[in-house]
N, C-alpha and C positions, 0 to 999 in steps of 0.2 A: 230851087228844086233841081235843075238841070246839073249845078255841082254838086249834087247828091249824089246823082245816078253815075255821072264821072266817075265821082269818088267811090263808093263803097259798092260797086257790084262789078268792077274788076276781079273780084276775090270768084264769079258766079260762072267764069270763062271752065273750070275743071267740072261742073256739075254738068255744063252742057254739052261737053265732051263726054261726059260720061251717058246723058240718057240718047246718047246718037249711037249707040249701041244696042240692038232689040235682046239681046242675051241678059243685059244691065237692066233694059225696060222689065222684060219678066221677072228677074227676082223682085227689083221692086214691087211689081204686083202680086207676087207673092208672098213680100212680109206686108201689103196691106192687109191680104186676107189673112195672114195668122202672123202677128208678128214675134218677135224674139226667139228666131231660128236659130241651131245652130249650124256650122257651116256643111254640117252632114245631111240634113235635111233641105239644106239650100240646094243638095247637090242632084238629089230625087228627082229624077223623069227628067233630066236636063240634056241627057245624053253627052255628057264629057265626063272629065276628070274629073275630080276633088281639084288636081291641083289648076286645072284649068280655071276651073269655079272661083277657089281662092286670089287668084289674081284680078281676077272680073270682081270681088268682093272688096278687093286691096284700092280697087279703082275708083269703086265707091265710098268707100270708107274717105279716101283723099281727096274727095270732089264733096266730103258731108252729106252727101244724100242717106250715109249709113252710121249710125252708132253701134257702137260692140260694147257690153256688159259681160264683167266675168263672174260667172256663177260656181265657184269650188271649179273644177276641173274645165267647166264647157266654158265659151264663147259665144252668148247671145248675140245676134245681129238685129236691129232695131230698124226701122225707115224712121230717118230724120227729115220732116216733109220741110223746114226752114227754108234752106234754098228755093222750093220749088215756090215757095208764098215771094221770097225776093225777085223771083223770074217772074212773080205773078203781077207784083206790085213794079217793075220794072220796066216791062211790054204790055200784059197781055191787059191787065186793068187800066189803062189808059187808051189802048187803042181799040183789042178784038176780042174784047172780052166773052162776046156771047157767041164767036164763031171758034172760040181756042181751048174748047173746053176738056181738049186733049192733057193738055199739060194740066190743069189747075186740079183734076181729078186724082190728081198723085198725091195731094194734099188732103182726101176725103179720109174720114175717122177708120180708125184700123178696129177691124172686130175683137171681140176677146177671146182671149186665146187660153189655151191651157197650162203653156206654158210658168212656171213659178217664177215671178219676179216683176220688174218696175213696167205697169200697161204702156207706156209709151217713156220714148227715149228724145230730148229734143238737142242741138248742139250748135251752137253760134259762137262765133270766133268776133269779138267787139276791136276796135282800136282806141283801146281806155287803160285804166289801171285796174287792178283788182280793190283799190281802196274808192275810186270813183264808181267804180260797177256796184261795190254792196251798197253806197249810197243809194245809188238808183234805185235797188232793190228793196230797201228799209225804210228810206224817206218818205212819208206819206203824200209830201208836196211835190215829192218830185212822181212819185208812180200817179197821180193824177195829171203830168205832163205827157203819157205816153200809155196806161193803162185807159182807155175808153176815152171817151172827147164829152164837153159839154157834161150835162146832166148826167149820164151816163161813166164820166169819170170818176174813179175808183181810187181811194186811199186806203193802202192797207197800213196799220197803225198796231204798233205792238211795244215794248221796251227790249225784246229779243232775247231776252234771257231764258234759260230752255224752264220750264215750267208757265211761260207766265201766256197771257191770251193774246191771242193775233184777232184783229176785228177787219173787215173789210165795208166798206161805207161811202155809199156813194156823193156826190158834191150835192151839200145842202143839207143830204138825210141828217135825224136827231139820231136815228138808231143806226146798225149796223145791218146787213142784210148776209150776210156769212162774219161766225166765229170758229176760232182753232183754238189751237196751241202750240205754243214754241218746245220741238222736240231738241233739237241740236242748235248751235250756232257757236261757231267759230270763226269772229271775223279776222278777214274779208275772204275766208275758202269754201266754208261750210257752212251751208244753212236747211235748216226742215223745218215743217212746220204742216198742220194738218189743217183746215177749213172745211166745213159743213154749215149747210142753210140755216137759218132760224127763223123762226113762224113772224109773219107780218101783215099789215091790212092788205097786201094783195098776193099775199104768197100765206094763207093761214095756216095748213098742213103741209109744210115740205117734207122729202126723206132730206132728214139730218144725218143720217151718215155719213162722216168725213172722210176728204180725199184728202192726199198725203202728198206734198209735194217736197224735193229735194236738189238745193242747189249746188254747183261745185264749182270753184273756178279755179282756174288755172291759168299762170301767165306763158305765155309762148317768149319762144326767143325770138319773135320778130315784132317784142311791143306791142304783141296784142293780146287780150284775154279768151280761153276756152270757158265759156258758158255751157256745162251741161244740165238740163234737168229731168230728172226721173220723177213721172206723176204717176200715183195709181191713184185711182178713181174707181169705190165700188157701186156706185150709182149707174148699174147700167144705161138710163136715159138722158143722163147728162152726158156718156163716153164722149158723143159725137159731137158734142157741143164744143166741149173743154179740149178735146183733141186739134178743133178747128181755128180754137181761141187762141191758143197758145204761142203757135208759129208768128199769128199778125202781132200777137203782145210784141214778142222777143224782134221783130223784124222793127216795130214801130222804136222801139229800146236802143236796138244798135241805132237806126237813124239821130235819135236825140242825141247818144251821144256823142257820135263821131261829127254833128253836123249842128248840133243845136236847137236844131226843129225837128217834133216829131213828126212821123206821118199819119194823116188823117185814119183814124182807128173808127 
């Protein structure tokens, strides 16, 4: 565990550079409350430029605390809370955790906003391959090495072909406890796929309405992969949940694979 932390939160040195700035700390608080800004509205009541804004934006974006979506003409800005869950799992959940509640609060579920397009933006840069990574992501054996722990660990189980069903199934269950559908997949770049609840002896009326999630990788030129994924979620009482899931999935993900063990989920 100790060359874990060596190893993969070197990458964590630009985000905490970045939130040692109270100008960086604000917008972030402001794309929790309405997220998928664009830079004109980032720029509101700030008391600077546009172009001042934009560089404080540029700083973020390069430390991952920000994802940007293009919509036809605009530039959506996202709060990517990843990072802050890897600072969180780094310091503050091993040492101060109930005195540090500063930082881990940048991590709390973004409200919904009006905005048109993906409710949340998440972005992690892996040190894998893109054909190792959709593994990860398809494998049912392996998403139960990093997707929940014990009882609680989750295989999603599909053949990924776009029409066909995606089942999510915890260790042990007969049945599934969420199904989708495979919208897209393109491996190892593209992947969508939707999931919603289905009725069970302890969950008997769920809302079944399905969230939609979509993944994207990208290899960088320093052998690593960009992870991004766009969820929308129209369950408003789930937002909070699935917003807060997400971050520990993907952080516990990279851990497996850069290091072989996952982190306790």
């Amino acid at each position: 565990m100790v060359a874990y932390f060596a190893d993969v939160t070197t990458d964590l040195g630009p985000a905490l550079k970045a939130l040692a700035d109270a100008t960086r700390r604000r917008m972030l608080d402001r794309l929790r409350e309405r997220n998928g800004q664009t830079l004109k509205e980032l720029s509101e009541d700030l008391g600077m430029t546009r172009q001042a804004v934009s560089k404080h934006v540029t700083v973020l974006e390069s430390a991952n605390l920000v994802s940007a979506v293009r919509r036809g003409r605009e530039k959506l800005h996202y709060l990517n809370p990843v990072p802050i869950q890897q600072i969180h799992e780094r310091w503050i959940s091993q040492y101060e955790h109930d005195r540090l509640n500063a930082l881990s609060s940048l991590k709390t579920a973004l409200e919904e906003t009006t905005v048109t397009g993906p409710d949340f933006v998440y972005t992690i840069y892996i040190a894998t391959t893109p054909e190792e990574l959709w593994k990860a992501l398809t494998d049912p054996e392996f998403t139960r090495r990093y997707w929940g722990a014990g009882e609680t660990a989750v295989a999603v189980e599909s053949d990924w072909r776009p029409g066909s069903p995606v089942a999510h199934r915890f260790a042990g269950a007969d049945e599934p406890f969420m199904r989708g559908e495979v919208i897209e997949a393109d491996p190892p770049r593209r992947l969508t796929y939707t999931v919603g609840f289905v009725p069970t002896p302890d969950n008997p009326a769920p809302d079944t309405r399905r969230a939609t999630a979509s993944f994207h990788l990208e290899e960088t030129a320093d052998s690593q992969v960009k992870l991004t994924i766009h969820s929308s979620d129209p369950r408003t009482e789930m937002r909070e949940q699935v917003h807060q899931g997400w971050p520990v999935v993907l952080s516990s993900l990279k851990t497996l694979l850069e290091t072989g063990r996952p982190m306790p989920v």
